[in-house]
N, CA, C and O of each residue as an XYZ file, in Angstrom:
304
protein
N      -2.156     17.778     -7.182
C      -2.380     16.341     -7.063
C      -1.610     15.832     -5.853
O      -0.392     16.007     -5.838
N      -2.214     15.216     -4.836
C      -1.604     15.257     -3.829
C      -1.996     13.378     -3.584
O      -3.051     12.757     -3.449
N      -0.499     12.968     -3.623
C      -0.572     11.623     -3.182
C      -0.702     10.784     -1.916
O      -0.428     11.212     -0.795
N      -1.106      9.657     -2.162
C      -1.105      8.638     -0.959
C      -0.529      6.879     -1.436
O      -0.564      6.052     -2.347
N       0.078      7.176      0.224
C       0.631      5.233     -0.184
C      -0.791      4.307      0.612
O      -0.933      4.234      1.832
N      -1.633      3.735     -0.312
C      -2.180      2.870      0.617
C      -2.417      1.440     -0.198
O      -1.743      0.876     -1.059
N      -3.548      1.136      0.391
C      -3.418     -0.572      0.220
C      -4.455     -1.215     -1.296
O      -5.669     -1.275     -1.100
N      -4.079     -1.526     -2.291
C      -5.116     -1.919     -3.040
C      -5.394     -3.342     -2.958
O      -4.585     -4.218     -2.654
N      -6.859     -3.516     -3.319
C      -7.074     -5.023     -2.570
C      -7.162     -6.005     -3.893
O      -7.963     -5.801     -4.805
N      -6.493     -6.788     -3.876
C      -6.780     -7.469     -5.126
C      -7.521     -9.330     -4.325
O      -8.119     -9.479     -3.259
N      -7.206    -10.227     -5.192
C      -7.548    -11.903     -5.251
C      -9.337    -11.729     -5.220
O      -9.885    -10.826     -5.853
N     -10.037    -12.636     -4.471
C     -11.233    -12.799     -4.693
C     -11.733    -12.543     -2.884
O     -11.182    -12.065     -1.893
N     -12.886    -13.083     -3.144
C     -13.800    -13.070     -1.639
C     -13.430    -14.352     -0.951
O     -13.514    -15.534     -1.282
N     -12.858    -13.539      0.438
C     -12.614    -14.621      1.589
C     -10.792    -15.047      1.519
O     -10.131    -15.427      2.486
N     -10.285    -14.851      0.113
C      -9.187    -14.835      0.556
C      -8.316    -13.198      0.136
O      -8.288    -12.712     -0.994
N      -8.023    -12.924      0.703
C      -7.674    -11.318      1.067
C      -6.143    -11.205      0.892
O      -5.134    -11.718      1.376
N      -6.427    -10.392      0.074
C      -4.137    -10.227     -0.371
C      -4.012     -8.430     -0.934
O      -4.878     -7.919     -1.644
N      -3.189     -7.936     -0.606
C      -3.012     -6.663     -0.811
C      -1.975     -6.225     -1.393
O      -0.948     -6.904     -1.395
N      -2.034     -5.020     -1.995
C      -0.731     -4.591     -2.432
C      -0.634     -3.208     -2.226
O      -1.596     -2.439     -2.229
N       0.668     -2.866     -2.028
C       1.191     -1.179     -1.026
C       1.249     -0.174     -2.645
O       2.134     -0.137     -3.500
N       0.020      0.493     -2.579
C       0.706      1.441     -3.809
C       0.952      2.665     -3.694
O       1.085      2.933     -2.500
N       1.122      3.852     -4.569
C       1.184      4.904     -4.842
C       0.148      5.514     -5.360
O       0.091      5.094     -6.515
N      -0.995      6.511     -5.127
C      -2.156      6.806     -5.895
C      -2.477      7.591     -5.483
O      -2.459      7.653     -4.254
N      -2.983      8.703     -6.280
C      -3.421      9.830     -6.279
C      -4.651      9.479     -5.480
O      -5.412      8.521     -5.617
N      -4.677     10.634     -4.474
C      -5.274     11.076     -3.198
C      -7.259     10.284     -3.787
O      -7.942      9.329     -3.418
N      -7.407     11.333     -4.757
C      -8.919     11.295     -5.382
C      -9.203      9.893     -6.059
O     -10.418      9.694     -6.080
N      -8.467      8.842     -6.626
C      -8.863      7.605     -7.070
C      -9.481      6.971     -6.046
O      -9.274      7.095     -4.839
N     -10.371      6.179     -6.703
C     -10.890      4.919     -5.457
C     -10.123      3.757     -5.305
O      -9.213      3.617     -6.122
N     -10.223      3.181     -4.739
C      -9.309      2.125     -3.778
C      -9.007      1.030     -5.046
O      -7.922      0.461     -5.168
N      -9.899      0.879     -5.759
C      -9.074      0.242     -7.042
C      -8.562      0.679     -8.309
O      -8.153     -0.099     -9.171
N      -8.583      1.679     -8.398
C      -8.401      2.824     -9.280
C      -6.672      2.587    -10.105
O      -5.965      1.580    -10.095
N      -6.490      3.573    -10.578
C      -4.861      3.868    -11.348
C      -3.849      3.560    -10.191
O      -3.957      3.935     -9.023
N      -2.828      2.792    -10.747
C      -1.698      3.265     -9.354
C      -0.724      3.730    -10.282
O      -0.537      3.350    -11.438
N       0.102      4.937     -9.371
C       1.257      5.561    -10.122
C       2.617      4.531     -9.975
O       3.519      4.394    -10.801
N       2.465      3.842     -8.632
C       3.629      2.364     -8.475
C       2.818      1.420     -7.373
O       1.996      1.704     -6.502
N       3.380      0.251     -7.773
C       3.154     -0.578     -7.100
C       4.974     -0.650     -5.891
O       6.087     -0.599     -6.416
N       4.761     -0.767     -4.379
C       5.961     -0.863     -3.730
C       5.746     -2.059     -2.628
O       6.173     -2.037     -1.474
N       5.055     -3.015     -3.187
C       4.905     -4.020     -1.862
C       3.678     -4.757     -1.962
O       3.152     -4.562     -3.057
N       3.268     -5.248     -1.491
C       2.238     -5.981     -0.587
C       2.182     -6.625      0.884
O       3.144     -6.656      1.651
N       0.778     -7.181      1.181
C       0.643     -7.394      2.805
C      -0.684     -9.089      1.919
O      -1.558     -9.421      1.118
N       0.036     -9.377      2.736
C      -0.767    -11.069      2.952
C      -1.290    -11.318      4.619
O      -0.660    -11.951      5.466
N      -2.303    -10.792      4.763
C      -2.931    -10.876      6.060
C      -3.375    -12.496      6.553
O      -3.488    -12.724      7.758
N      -3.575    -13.414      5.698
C      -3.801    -14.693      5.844
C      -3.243    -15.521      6.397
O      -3.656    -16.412      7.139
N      -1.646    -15.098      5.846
C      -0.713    -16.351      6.397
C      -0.258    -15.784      7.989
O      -0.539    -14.721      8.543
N       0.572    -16.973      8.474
C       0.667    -16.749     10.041
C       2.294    -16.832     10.165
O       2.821    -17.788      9.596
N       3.054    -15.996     10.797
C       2.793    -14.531     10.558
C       2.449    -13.833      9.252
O       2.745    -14.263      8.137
N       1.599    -12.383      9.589
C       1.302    -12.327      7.863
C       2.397    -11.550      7.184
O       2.863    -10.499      7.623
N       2.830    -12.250      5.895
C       3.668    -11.402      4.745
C       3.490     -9.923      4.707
O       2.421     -9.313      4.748
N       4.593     -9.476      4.630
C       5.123     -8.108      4.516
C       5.946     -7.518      3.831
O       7.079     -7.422      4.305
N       5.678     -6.934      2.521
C       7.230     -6.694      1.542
C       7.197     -5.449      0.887
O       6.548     -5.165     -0.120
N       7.909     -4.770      1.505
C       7.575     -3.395      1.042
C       9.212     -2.678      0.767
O       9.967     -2.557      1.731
N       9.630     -2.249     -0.582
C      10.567     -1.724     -1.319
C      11.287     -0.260     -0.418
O      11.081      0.951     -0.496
N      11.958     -0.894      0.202
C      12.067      0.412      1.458
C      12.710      2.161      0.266
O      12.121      3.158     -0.152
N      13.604      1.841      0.209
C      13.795      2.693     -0.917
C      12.910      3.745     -1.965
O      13.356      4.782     -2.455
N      11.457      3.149     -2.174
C      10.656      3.519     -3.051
C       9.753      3.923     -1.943
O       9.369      5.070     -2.169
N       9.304      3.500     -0.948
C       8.317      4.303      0.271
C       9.542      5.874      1.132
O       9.091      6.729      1.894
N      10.635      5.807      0.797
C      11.423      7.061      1.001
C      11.438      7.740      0.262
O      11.301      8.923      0.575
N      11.630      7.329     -1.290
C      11.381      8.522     -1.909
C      10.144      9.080     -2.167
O      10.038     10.306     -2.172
N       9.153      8.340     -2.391
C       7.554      8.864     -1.869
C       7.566      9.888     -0.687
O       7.259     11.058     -0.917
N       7.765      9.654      0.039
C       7.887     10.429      1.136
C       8.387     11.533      1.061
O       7.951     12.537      1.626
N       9.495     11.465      0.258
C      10.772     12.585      0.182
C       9.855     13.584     -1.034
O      10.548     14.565     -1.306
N       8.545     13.596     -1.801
C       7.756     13.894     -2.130
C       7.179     14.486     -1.892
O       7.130     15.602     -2.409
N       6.310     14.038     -0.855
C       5.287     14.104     -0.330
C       4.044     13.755      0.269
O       3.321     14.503      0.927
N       3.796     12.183     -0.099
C       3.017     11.724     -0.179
C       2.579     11.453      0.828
O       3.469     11.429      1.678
N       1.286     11.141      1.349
C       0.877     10.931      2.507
C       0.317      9.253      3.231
O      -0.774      8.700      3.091
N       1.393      8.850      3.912
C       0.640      7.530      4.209
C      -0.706      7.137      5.040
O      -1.047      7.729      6.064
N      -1.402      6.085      4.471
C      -2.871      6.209      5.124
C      -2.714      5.321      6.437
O      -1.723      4.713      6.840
N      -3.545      5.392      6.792
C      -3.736      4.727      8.813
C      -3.752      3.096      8.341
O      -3.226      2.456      9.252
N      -4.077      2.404      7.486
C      -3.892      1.051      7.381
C      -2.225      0.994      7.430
O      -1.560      0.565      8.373
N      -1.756      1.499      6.256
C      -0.210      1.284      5.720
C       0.496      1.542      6.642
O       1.613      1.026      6.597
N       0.130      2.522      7.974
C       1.172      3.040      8.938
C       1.322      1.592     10.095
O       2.321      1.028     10.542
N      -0.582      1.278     10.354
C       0.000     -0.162     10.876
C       0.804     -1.320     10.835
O       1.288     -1.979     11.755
N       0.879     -1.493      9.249
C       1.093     -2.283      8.397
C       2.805     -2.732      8.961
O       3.307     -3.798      9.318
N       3.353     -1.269      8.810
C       4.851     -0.591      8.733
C       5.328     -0.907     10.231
O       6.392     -1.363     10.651
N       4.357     -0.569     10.774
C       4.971     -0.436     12.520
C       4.799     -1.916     12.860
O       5.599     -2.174     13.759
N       3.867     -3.342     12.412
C       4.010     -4.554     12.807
C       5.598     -5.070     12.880
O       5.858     -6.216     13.246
């Protein structure tokens, strides 16, 4: 079972809010999360960013693999 940190999309249509999880590689994008470590609010100006630094290291220290959204996300 090989993990990933990426983005699950929650609120409704048109307004767009995210949250940074933990989830097995094979779930779909709304699927089980093993943790929730954050979210991203793309709306507001600048957009919100809160991510549990601690809990994306030990993920890491794991194994897990971060996806190409979350790496942008990180480097803003």
């Amino acid at each position: 079972m090989s993990t990933s940190i990426r983005l699950k999309k929650i609120g409704r249509k048109g307004v767009r809010f995210y949250r940074v999880v933990i989830m097995n590689k094979s779930f779909n994008r709304d699927g089980k999360v093993l943790e929730s470590i954050g979210f991203y609010n793309p709306d507001t100006q600048p957009p919100q960013i809160k991510i549990k630094n601690d809990s994306l290291q030990k993920w890491l220290a794991k194994g897990a693999i971060i996806s190409d959204s979350v790496r942008k996300i990180i480097t803003i």
